[in-house]
C-alpha positions as CSV (number, residue, x, y, z in Angstrom):
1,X,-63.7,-8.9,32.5
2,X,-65.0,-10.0,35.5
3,X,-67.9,-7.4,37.0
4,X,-65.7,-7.3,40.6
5,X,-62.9,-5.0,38.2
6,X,-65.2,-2.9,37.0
7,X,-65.3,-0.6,39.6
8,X,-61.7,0.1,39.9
9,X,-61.4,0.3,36.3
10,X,-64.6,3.2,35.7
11,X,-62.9,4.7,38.8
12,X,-59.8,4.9,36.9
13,X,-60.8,6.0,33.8
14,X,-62.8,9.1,35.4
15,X,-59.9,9.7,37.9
16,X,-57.1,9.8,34.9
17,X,-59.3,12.0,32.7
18,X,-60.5,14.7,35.5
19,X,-63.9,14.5,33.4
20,X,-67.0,15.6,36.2
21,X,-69.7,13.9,34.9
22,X,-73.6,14.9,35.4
23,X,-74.4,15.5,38.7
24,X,-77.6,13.6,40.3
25,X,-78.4,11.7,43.4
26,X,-77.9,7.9,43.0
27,X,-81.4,6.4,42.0
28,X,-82.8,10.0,40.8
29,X,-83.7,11.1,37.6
30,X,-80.6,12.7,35.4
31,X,-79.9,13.5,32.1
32,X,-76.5,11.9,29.6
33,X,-73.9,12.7,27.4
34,X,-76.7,12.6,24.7
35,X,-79.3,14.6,26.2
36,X,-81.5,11.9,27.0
37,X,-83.2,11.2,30.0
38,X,-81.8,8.3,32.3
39,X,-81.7,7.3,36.3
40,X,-78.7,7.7,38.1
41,X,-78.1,3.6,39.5
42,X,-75.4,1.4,39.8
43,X,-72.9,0.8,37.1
44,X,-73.2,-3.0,37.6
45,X,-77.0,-2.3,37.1
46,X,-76.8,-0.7,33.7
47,X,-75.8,-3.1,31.4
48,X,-75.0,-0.4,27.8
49,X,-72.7,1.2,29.8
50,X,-71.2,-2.2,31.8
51,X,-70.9,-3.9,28.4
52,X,-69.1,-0.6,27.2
53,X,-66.8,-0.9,29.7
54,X,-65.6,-4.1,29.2
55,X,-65.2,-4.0,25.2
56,X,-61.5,-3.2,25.3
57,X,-61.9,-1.7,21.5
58,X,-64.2,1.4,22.7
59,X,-63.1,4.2,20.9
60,X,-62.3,7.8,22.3
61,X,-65.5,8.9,21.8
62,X,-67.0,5.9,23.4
63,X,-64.2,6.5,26.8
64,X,-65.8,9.9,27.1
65,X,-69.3,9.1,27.0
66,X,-68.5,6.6,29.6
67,X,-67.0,9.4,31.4
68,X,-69.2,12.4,31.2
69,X,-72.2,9.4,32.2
70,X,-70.8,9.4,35.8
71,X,-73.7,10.9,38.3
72,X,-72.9,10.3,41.4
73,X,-70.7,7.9,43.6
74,X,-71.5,6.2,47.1
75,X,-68.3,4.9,49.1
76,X,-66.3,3.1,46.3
77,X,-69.3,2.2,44.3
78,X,-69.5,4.3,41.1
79,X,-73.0,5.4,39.8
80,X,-73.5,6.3,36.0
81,X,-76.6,7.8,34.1
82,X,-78.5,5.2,32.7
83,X,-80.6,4.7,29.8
84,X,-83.2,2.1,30.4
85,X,-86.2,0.5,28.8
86,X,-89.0,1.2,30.2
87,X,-89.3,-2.0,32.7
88,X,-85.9,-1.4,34.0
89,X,-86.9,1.8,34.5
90,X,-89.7,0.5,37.0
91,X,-87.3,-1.2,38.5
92,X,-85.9,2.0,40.1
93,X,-88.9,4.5,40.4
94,X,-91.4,1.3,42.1
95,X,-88.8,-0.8,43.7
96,X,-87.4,0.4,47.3
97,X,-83.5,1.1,47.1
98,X,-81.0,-0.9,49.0
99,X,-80.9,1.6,51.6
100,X,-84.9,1.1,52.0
101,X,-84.7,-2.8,51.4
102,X,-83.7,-5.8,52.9
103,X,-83.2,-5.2,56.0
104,X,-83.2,-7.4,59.0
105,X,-82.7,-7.1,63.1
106,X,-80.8,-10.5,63.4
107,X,-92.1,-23.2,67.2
108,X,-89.9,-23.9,64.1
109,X,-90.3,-23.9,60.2
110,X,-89.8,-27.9,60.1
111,X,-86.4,-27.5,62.3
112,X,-86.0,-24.4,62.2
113,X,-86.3,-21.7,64.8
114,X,-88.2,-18.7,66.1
115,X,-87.5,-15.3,64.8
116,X,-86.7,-12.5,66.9
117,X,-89.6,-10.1,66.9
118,X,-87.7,-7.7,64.4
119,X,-86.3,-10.2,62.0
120,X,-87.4,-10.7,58.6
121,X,-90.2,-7.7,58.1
122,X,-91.0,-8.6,55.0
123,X,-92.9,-11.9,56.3
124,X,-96.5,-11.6,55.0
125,X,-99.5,-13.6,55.3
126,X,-102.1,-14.1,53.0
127,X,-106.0,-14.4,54.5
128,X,-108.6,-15.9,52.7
129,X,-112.3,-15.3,52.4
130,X,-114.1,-18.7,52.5
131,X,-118.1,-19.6,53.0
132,X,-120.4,-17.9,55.6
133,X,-117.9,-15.5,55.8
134,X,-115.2,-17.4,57.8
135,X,-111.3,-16.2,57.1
136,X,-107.8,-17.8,57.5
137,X,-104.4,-17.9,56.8
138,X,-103.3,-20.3,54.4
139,X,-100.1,-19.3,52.5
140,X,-97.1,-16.4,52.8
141,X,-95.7,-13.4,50.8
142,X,-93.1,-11.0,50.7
143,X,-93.2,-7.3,50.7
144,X,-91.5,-5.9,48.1
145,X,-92.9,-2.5,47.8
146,X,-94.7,0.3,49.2
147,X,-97.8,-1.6,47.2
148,X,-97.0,-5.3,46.5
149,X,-96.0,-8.5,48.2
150,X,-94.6,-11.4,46.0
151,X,-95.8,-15.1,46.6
152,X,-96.5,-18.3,44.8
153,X,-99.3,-18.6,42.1
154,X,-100.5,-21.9,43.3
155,X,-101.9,-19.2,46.2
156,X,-104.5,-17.0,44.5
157,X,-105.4,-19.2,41.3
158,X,-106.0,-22.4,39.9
159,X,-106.7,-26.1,41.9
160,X,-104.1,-24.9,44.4
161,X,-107.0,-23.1,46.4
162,X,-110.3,-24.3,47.1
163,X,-112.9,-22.7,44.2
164,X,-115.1,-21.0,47.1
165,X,-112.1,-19.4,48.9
166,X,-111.2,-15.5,47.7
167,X,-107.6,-13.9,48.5
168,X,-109.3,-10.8,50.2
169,X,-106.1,-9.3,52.1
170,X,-102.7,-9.3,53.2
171,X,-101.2,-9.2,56.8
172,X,-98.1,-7.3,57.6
173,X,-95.6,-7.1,60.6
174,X,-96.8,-10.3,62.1
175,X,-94.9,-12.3,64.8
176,X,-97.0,-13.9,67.1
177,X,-100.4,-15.0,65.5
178,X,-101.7,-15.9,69.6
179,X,-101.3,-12.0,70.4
180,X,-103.2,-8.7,69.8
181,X,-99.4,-7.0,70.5
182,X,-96.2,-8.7,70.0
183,X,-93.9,-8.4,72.7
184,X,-90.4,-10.3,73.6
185,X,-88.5,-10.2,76.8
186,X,-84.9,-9.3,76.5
187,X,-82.5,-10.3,78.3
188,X,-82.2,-7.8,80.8
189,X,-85.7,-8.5,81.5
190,X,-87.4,-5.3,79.8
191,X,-90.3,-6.2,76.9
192,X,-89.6,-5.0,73.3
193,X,-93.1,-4.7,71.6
194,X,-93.9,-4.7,67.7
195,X,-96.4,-1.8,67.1
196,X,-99.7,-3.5,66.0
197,X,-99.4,-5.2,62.5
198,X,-101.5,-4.1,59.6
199,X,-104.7,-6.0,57.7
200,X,-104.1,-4.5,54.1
201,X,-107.0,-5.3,51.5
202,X,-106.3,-7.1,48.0
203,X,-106.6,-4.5,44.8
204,X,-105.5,-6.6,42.2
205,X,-103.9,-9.9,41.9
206,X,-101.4,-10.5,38.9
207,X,-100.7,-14.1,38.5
208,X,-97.7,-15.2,35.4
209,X,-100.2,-15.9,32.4
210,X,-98.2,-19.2,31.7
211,X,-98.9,-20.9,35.3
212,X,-101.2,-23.7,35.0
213,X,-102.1,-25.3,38.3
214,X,-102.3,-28.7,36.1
215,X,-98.7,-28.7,35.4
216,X,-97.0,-31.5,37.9
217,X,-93.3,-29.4,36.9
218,X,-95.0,-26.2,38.2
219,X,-93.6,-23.5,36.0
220,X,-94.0,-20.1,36.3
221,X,-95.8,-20.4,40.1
222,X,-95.1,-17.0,40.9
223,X,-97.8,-13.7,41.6
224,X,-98.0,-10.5,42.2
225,X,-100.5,-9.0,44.8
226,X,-101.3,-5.3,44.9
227,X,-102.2,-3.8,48.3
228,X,-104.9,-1.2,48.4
229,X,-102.9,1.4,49.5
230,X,-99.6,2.4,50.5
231,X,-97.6,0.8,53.6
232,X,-95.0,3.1,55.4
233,X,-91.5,1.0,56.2
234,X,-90.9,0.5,59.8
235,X,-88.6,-1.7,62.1
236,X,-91.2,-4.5,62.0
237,X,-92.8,-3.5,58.1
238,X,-90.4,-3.4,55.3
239,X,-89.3,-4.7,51.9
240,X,-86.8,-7.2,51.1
241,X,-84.5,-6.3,47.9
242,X,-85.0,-8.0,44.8
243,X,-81.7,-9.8,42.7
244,X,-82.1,-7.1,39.9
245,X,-78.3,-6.3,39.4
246,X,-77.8,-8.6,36.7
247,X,-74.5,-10.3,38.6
248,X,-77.8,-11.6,41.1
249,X,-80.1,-12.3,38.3
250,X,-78.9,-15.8,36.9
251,X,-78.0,-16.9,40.4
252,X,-79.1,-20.6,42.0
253,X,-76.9,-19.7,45.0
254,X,-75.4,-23.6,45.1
255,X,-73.9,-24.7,48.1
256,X,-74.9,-21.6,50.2
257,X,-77.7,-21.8,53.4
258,X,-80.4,-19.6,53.3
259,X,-83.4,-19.0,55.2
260,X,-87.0,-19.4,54.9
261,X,-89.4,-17.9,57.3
262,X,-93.3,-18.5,58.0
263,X,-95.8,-19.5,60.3
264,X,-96.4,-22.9,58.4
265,X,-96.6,-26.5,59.2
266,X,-93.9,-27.4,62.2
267,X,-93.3,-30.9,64.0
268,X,-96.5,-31.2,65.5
269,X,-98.4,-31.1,62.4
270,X,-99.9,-27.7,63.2
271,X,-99.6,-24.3,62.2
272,X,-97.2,-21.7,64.0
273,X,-98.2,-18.8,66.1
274,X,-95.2,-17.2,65.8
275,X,-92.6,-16.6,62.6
276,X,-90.2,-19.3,62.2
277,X,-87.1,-19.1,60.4
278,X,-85.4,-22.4,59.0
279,X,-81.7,-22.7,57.4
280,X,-81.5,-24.5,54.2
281,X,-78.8,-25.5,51.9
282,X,-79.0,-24.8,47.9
283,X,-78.4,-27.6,45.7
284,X,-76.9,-27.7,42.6
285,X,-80.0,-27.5,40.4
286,X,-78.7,-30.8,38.1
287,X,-78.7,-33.0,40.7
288,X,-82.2,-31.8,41.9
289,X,-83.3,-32.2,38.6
290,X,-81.9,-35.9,38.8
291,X,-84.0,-36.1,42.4
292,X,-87.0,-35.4,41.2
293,X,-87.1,-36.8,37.3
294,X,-88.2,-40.6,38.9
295,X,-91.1,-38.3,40.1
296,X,-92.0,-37.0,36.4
297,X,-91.1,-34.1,37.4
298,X,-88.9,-31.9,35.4
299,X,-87.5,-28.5,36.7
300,X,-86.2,-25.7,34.3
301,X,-83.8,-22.6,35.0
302,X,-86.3,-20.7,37.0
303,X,-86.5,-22.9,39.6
304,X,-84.2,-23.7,42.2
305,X,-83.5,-26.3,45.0
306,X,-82.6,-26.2,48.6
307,X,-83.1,-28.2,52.3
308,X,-83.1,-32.1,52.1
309,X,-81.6,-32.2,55.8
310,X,-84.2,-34.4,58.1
311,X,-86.5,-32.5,59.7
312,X,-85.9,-29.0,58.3
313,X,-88.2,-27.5,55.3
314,X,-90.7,-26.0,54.3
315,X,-94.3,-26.7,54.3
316,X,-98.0,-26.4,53.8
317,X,-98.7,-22.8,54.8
318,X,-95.2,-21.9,54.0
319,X,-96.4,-21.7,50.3
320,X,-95.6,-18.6,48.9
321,X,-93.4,-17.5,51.8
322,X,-89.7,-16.3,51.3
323,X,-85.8,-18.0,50.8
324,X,-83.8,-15.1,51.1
325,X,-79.9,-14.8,51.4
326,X,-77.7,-11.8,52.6
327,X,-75.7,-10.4,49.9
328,X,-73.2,-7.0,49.6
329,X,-75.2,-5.0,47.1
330,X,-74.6,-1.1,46.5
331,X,-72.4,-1.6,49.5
332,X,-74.3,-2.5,51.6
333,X,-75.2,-6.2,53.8
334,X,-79.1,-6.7,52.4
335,X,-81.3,-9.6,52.3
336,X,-82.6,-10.5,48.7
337,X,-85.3,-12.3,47.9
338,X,-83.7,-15.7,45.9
339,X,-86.8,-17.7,45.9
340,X,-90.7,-18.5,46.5
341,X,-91.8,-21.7,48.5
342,X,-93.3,-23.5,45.5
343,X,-93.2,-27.4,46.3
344,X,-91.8,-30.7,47.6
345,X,-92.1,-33.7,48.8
346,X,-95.1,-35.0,51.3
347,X,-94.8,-35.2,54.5
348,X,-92.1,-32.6,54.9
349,X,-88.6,-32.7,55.8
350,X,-88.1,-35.9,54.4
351,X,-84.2,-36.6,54.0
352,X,-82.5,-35.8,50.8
353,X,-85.5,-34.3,49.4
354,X,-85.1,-30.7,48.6
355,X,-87.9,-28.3,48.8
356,X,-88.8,-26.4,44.9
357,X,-88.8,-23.0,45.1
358,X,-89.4,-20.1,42.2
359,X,-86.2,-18.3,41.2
360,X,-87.2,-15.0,41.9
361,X,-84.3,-13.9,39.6
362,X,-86.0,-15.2,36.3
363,X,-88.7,-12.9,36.8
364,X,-87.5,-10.0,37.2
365,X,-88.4,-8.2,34.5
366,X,-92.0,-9.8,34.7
367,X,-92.4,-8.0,38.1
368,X,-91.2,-4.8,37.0
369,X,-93.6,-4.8,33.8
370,X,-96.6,-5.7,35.7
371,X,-95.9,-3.4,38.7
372,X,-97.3,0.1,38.3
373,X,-97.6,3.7,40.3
């Protein structure tokens, strides 16, 4: 059974039985058929109860448990009381929901073009601490949370920074680096203006325990940084959504163009002052594997591919930035965060040369265990 039909069919089998389920908000705490304590999400996000559904030799019993586990439905999308372990449980209480995340107010990235001052929120910036006190800019996040942005691990540890430079904080709702206040004239001539963005110190940096900065394949480059304190969402802060319906999970998105935003290396072989935005293509991750073995390099499933179109990439101080496609989730248009700028070829943009990036998807369930309160 396909996930798309499971909808209808859940919808169905509550509609035909006349069975009210517990009642709970969709992503609150609720209790199941068994008396045990649960979150109210997604059916496509609760794989006991998705994997119930589609075993067409469920007994009766099995048919009303699935039943009485409804909580809560939004438009068509059906919502059942789930029984997680404890890092898909994270998943829900630390991660914004999809009516919190991913949202976006549709020179260059290598190609690609400025950002409207609203567009892409999630764009962070990582600052550095280096000698006699001196601080800079030198790779790119993404907010995910109230608490944590998501980049590369090539950024805060190993060879991929200099020894004497220090991670020290995170900058948030950035658009033009040349400004004190971000401003862009509309077309009717009035300026819209950004409020100020935020400087957010470093707590704790988590980088995967299995990235080694030796490793020319660079596995597992992928961090999490938590922010000293709490950021409120607004028009020009907010989180992007993270592929953790398990239909998202596994994906390369092949053949699809998706975007990757920072204030990194363009044309001129300096950095941006304002956020760029760049299309890129997705390859199919075979025949980037076939680019790129000449090179030594071998890529795995937790890495994807995309660009190789002249001129258009990422680069330098994209590192750690975000690829992010728009996706229906929960019924809604949201942005999710597919990938982290990892590597690629020198100089950028080179033709036929895809850019690496981290499959954010692999690592879900990383995240979510090494995220806390």
């Amino acid at each position: 059974m396909k996930y798309s039909t499971a909808l209808p069919l859940i919808a169905g089998i509550l509609a035909a039985f006349c069975i009210q389920g517990s009642v709970a908000a969709a992503n609150q705490a609720c209790v199941n058929p068994h008396n045990e304590n649960g979150v109210c999400i997604n059916l496509l996000s609760c794989p006991p109860l998705l994997n119930l559904l589609k075993n067409v030799q469920r007994s009766n019993a099995e048919t009303m448990f699935l039943q009485q586990s409804q909580c809560d439905f939004v438009g068509s999308t059906v919502y059942v009381c789930c029984v997680l372990q404890q890092s898909v449980r994270f998943q829900v209480d630390l991660l914004p929901t999809t009516r919190e995340c991913g949202k976006s107010f549709d020179n260059r990235i290598l190609g690609g073009n400025v950002t409207r001052i609203d567009e892409y929120p999630w764009v962070a910036l990582i600052e550095y601490t280096k000698p006699f006190n001196e601080k800079g800019f030198h790779c790119g996040a993404a907010l995910i949370s109230k608490r944590y942005v998501l980049t590369a691990a090539h950024c805060v540890t190993g060879s991929g920074i200099p020894a004497d430079w220090r991670p020290t904080s995170v900058r948030l709702g950035e658009w033009d680096r040349t400004t004190d206040r971000d401003c862009e004239r509309l077309i009717n001539g009035k300026l819209d203006c950004a409020d100020p963005h935020i400087d957010v110190a470093i707590e704790e940096i988590t980088a995967h325990p299995m990235y080694r900065s030796s490793d020319i394949n660079h596995l597992y480059d992928i961090a999490l940084i938590r922010l000293n304190r709490e950021i409120p969402f607004t028009d020009f802060v907010g989180p992007v959504c993270l592929p953790v319906q398990t239909e998202l999970r596994s994906r390369t998105f092949e053949s699809l163009k998706l975007d990757v935003t920072g204030f990194g290396i363009t044309e001129d072989s300096r950095s941006s002052g304002l956020k760029l935005k760049a299309g890129v293509d997705a390859w199919n991750l075979d025949e980037c594997r076939k680019k790129f073995s000449p090179k030594k390099i071998f890529l795995d499933s937790s890495q994807m591919c995309a660009g190789g179109e002249e001129g258009v990439d990422s680069c330098r101080g994209d590192s750690g930035g975000p690829l992010v496609i728009k996706q229906r989730v929960e019924n809604r248009d949201v942005y999710i965060l597919a990938g982290v700028v990892s590597f690629g070829r020198t100089p950028c943009g080179i033709p036929g040369w895809p850019g690496v990036y981290t499959r954010v998807g692999a690592y879900i369930d990383w995240i979510t265990d090494n995220m806390k309160a």
